[in-house]
C-alpha atoms as one frame of an Amber mdcrd trajectory, in Angstrom:
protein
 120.087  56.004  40.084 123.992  56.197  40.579 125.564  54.084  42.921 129.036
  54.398  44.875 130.981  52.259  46.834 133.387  53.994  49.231 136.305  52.709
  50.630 134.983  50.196  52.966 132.640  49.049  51.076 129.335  50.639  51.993
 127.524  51.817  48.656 125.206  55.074  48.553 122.819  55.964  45.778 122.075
  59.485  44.982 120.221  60.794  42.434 121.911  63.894  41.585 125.080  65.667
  42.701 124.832  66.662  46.710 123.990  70.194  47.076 124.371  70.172  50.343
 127.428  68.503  51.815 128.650  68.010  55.528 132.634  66.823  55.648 133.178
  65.349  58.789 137.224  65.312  58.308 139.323  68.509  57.875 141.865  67.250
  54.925 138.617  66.466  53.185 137.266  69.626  53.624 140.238  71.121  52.124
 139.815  69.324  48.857 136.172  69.693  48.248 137.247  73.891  48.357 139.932
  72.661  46.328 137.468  71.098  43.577 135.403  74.300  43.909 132.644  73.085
  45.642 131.547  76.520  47.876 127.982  76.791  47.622 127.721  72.969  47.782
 129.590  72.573  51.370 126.882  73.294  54.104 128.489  71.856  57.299 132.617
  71.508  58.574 133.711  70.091  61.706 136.036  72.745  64.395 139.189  71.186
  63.006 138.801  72.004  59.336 140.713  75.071  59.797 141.882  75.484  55.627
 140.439  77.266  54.048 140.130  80.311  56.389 137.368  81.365  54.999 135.607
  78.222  55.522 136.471  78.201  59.190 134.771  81.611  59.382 131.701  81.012
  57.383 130.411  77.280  57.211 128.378  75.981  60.178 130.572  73.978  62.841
 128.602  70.421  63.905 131.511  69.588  66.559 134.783  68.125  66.234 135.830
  65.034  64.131 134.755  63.081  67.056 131.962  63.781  69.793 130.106  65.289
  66.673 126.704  67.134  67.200 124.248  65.273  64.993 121.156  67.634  65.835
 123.085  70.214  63.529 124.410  67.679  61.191 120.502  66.507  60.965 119.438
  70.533  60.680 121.350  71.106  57.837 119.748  68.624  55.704 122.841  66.586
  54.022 122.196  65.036  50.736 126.151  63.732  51.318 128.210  63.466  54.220
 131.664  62.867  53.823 133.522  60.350  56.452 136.830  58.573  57.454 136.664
  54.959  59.203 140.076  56.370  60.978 139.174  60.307  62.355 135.434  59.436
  62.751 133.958  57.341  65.116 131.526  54.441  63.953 128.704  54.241  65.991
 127.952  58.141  64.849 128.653  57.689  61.446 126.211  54.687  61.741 123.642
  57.617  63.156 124.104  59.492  60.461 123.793  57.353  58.254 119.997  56.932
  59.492 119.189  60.436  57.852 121.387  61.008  55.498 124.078  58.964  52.373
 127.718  58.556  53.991 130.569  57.941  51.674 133.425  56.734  54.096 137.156
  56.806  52.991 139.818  54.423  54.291 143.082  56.286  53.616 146.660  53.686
  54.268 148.773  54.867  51.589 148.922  57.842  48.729 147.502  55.680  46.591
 144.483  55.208  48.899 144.404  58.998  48.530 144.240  59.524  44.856 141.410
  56.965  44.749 139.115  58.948  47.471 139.967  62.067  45.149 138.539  60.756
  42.254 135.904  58.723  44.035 134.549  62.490  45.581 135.475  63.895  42.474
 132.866  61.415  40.834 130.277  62.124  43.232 130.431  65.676  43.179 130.511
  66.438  38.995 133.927  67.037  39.661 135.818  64.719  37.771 137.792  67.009
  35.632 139.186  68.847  38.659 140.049  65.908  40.635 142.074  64.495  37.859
 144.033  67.336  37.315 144.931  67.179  41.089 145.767  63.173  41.047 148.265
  64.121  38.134 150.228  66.750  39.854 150.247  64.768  43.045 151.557  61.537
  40.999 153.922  63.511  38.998 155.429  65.230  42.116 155.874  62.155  43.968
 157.512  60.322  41.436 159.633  63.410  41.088 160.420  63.048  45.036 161.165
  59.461  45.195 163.527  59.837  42.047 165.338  62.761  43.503 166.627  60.807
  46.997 168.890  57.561  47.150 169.982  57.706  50.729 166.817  56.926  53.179
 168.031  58.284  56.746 165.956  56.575  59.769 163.988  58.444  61.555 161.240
  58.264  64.100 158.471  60.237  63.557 156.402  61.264  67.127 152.459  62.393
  67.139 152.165  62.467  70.941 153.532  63.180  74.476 153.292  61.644  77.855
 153.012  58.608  76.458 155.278  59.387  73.194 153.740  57.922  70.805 154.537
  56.562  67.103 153.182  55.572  63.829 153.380  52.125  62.450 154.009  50.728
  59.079 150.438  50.441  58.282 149.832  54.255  58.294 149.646  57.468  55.656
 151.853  59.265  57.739 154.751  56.345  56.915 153.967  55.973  53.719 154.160
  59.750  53.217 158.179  59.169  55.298 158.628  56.778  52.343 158.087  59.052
  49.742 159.941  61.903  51.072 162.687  59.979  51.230 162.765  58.830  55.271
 162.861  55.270  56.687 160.409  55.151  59.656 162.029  52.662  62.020 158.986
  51.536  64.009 157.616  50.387  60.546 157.670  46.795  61.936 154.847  48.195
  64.291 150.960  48.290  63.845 148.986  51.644  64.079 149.743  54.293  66.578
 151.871  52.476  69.138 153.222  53.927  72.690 156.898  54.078  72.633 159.462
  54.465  75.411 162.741  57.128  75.611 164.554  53.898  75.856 163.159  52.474
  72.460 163.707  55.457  71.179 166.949  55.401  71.642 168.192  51.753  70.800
 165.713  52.917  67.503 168.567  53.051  65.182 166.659  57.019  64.140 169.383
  59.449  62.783 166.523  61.698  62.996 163.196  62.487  65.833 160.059  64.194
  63.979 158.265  65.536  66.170 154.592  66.354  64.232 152.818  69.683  64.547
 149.763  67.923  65.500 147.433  66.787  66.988 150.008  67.332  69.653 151.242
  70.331  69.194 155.127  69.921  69.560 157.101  73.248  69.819 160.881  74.231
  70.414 160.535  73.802  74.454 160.124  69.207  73.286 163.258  69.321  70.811
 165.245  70.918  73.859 163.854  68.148  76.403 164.477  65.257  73.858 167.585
  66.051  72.935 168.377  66.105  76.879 167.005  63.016  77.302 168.615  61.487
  73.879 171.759  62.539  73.647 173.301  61.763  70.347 170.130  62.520  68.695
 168.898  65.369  66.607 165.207  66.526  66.780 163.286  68.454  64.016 159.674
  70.305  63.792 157.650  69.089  61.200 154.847  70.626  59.230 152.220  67.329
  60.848 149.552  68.256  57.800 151.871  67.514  55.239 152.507  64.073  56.440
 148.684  63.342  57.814 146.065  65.354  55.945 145.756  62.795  52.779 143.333
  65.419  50.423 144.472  68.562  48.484 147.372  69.377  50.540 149.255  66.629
  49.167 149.665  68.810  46.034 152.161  70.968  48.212 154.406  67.861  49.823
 156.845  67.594  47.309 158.141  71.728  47.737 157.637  71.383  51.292 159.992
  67.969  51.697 162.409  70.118  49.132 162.295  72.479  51.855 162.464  69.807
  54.486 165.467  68.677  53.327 167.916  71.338  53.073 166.819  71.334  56.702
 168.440  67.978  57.372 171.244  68.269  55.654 172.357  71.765  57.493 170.711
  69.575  60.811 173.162  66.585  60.501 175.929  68.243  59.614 176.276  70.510
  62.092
């Protein structure tokens, strides 16, 4: 019987290729559409909002935390798909007491491309997956290529407390690539962070993320306020975070992101 190790280390066997899959993680969801696994996906959680359709059709079993495990249990998983980060342990561990869980552990983009083939494997979907690691690796090297100045910035994901992400995260290793110098990289996580540190950060630049706060024009106005001398910019917070499929469209989007910036800092 196959077995597979996830990414912290748990192993599953399964006989065949699930037929009926729950993702517990909405970036995850995204790529399992991606690698054309419809029929197969039985179960999304309120937050998997791409694809559309998806959100419409597939049965809900609660957000990424707080899930309802009655309807996870209903559904009858032969796979449920996991992240150590978005999901909450002790019910993944409940889960796990009916059904295989394959857990990713996502730091970096190279964490990434290893989940995609590791659920590609699982699923019969190796083909597909690799095509999607190769585009993804091919853009980024692209990016990276394509910028020699690295302008600081600070890069928010909540309000009241503001808070930050750490060196040890996607999201700043995601900065990297596109080209941005997170200045709280020194930091651990998702720390709280002060107006004042904010502004003795040495940031040319405040991101403030789509989500899961949802930032809007009304925060650039009150930061900039509050920080004079620095320029705030809306950011697109599932390019940066979700670490599946979507990471095939980062490199047009930071192409985009840029001319942004440059118009932003030379104003």
């Amino acid at each position: 019987m196959p077995v597979y190790t996830d990414q912290i280390g748990h192993t599953i066997e399964l006989p065949s290729p699930p037929q009926r899959i729950v993702s517990l993680v909405p970036s995850q969801t995204e790529l399992l559409f991606d690698l054309g696994l419809d029929t197969e996906v039985a179960g999304i959680t309120k937050f998997c909002v791409h694809p559309e359709q998806w959100f419409r059709s597939k049965t809900r079993i609660g957000g990424t935390r707080q899930l309802h495990i009655d309807k996870i249990r209903a559904l009858s998983p032969d796979l449920v798909i996991a992240n150590k980060e978005e999901n909450w342990q002790n019910e993944v561990k409940e889960i796990e007491t009916f059904a295989p869980v394959w857990t990713s552990d996502i730091h970096t983009t190279d964490d990434a491309m290893q989940m995609i083939r590791s659920i590609g494997a699982i699923t019969n979907r190796q083909e597909a997956a690799e095509r999607l690691v190769k585009k993804i690796s091919r853009d980024l090297i692209s990016l990276e290529s394509s910028k020699t100045a690295r302008i600081p910035v600070a890069y928010l994901i909540w309000k009241d407390p503001y808070m930050t992400v750490g060196g040890d995260t996607f999201i700043s290793n995601m900065l990297d690539k596109a080209g941005l110098q997170n200045v709280f990289a020194d930091r651990d996580r998702y720390p709280e962070i002060s107006p004042e540190a904010l502004e003795s950060s040495g940031a040319r630049l405040v991101l403030l993320s789509s989500e899961p706060f949802p930032f809007a024009q009304k925060h650039i106005d009150a930061l900039e306020t509050l920080l004079p001398g620095k320029r705030c910019l809306l950011v697109d917070g599932e390019m940066f975070s979700w670490y599946g499929s979507r990471m095939q469209h980062f490199s047009a989007y930071i192409q985009r992101f840029w001319k942004e910036i440059d118009q932003l800092i030379h104003q």
